[in-house]
Short mmCIF file of the C-alpha atoms (twelve columns), coordinates in Angstrom:
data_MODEL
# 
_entry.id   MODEL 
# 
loop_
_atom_site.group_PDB 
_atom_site.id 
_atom_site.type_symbol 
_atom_site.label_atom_id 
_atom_site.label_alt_id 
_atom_site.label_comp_id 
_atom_site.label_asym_id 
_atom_site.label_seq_id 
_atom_site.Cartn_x 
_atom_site.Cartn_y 
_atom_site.Cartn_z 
_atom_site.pdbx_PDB_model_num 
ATOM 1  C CA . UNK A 1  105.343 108.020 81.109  1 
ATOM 2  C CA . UNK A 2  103.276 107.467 84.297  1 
ATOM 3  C CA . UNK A 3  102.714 109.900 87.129  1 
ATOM 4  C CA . UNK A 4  101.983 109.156 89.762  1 
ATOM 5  C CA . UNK A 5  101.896 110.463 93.351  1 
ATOM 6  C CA . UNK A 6  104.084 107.351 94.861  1 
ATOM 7  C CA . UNK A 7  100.939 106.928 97.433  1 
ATOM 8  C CA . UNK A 8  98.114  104.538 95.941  1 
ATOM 9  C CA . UNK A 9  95.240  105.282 98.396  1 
ATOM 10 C CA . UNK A 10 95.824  108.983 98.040  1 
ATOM 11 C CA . UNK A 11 95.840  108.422 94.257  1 
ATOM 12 C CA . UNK A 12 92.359  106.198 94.578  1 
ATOM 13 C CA . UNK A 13 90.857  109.223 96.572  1 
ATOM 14 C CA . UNK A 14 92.140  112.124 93.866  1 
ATOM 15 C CA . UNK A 15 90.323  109.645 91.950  1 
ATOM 16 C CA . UNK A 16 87.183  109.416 93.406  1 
ATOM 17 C CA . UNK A 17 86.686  112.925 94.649  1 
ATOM 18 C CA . UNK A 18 87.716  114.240 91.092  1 
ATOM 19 C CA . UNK A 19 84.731  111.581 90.048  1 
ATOM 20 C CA . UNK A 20 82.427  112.474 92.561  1 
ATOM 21 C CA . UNK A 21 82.362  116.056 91.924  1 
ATOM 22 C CA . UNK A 22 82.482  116.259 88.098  1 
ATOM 23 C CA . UNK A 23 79.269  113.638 88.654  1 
ATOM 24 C CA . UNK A 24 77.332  115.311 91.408  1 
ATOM 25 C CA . UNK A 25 77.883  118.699 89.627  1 
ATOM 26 C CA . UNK A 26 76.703  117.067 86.330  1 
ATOM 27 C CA . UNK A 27 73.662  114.479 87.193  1 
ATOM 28 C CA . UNK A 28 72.271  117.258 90.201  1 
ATOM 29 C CA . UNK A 29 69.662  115.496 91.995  1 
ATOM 30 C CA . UNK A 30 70.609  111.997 91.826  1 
ATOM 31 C CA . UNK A 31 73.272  112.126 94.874  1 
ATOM 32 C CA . UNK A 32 72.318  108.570 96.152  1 
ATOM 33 C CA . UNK A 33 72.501  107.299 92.844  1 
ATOM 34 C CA . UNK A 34 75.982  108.668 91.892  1 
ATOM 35 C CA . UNK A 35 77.282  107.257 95.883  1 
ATOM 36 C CA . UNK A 36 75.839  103.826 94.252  1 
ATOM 37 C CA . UNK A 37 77.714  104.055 90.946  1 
ATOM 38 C CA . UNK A 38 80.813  105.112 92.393  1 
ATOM 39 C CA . UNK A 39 81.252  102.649 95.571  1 
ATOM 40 C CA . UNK A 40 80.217  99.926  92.913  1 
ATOM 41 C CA . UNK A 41 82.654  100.212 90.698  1 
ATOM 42 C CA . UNK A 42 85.673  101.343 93.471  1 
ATOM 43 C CA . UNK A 43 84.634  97.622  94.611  1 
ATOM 44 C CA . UNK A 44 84.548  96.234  91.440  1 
ATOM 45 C CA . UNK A 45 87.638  97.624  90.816  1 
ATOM 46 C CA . UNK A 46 88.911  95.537  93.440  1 
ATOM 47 C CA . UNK A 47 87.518  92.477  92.599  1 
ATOM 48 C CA . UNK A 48 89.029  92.532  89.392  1 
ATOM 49 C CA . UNK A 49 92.619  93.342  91.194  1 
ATOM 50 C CA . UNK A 50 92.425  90.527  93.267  1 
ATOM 51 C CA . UNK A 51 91.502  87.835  89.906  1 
ATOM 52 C CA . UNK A 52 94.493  85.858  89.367  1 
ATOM 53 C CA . UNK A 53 94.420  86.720  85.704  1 
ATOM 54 C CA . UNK A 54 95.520  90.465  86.174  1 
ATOM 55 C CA . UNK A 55 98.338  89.923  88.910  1 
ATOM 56 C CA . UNK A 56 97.524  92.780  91.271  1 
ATOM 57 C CA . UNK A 57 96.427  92.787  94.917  1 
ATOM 58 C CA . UNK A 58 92.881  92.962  96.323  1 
ATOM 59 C CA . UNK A 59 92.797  95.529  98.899  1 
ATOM 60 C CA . UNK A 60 89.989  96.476  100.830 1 
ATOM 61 C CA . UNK A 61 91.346  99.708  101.991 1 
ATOM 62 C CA . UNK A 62 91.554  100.630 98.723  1 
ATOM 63 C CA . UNK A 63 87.868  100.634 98.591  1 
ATOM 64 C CA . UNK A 64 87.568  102.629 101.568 1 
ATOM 65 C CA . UNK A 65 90.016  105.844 100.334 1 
ATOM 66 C CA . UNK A 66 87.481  105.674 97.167  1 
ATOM 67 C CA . UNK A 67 84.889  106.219 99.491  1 
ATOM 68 C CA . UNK A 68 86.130  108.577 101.880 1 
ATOM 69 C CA . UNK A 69 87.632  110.309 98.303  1 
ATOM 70 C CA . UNK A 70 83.583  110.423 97.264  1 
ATOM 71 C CA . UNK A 71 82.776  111.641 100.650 1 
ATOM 72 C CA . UNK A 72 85.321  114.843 99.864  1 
ATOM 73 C CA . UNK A 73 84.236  115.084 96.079  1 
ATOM 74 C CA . UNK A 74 80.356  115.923 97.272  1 
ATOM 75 C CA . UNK A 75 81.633  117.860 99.978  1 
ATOM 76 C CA . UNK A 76 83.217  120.169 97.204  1 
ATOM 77 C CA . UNK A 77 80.637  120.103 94.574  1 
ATOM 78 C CA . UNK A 78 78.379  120.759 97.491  1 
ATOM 79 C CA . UNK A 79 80.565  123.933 98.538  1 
ATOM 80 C CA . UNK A 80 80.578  125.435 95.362  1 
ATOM 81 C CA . UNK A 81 76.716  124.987 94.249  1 
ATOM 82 C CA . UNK A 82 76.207  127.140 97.058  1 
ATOM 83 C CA . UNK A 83 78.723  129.902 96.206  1 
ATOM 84 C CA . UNK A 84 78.303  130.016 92.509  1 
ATOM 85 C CA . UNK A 85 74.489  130.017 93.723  1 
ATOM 86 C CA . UNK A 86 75.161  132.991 95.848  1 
ATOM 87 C CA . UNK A 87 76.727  134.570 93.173  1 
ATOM 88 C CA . UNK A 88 73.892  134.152 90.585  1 
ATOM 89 C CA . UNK A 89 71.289  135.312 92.488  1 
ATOM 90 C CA . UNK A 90 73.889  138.157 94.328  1 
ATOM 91 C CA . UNK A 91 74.145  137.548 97.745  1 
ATOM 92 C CA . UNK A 92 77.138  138.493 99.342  1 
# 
């Protein structure tokens, strides 16, 4: 059974911003790294869709809701470093 959210570049940015937070919350400190990984493979993703061999479309905008779903997974793990580091050391 497949669920799905009906809306394929939303899905790709769930995606991405679910992979760019887990990652960016669990490799700290290698930011430009993860961005690398992640708009890599989003792109190699595509390539693959567009091969013949698998029968699915290539679609560069695709590519660009993984990225802007990156953008708003660091913007989160971001967010929450710096309240579960207020926390720890007990700032308000």
């Amino acid at each position: 059974m497949a669920v799905t959210l009906h809306d394929d570049k939303l899905e790709h940015a769930i995606a991405f911003a679910a992979l760019a937070a887990l990652g960016s919350l669990g490799w700290p400190g290698h930011k430009a790294r993860l961005v690398v990984l992640l708009a890599s493979t989003g792109a190699a993703i595509e390539v693959l869709q567009g091969a013949q061999l698998i029968g699915r479309d290539l679609d560069g905008f695709d590519w660009v809701a993984d990225c802007a779903g990156m953008a708003l997974g660091l913007t989160i793990a971001g967010w929450t470093k710096r309240r579960v580091g207020r926390r720890v050391v007990g700032l308000p």
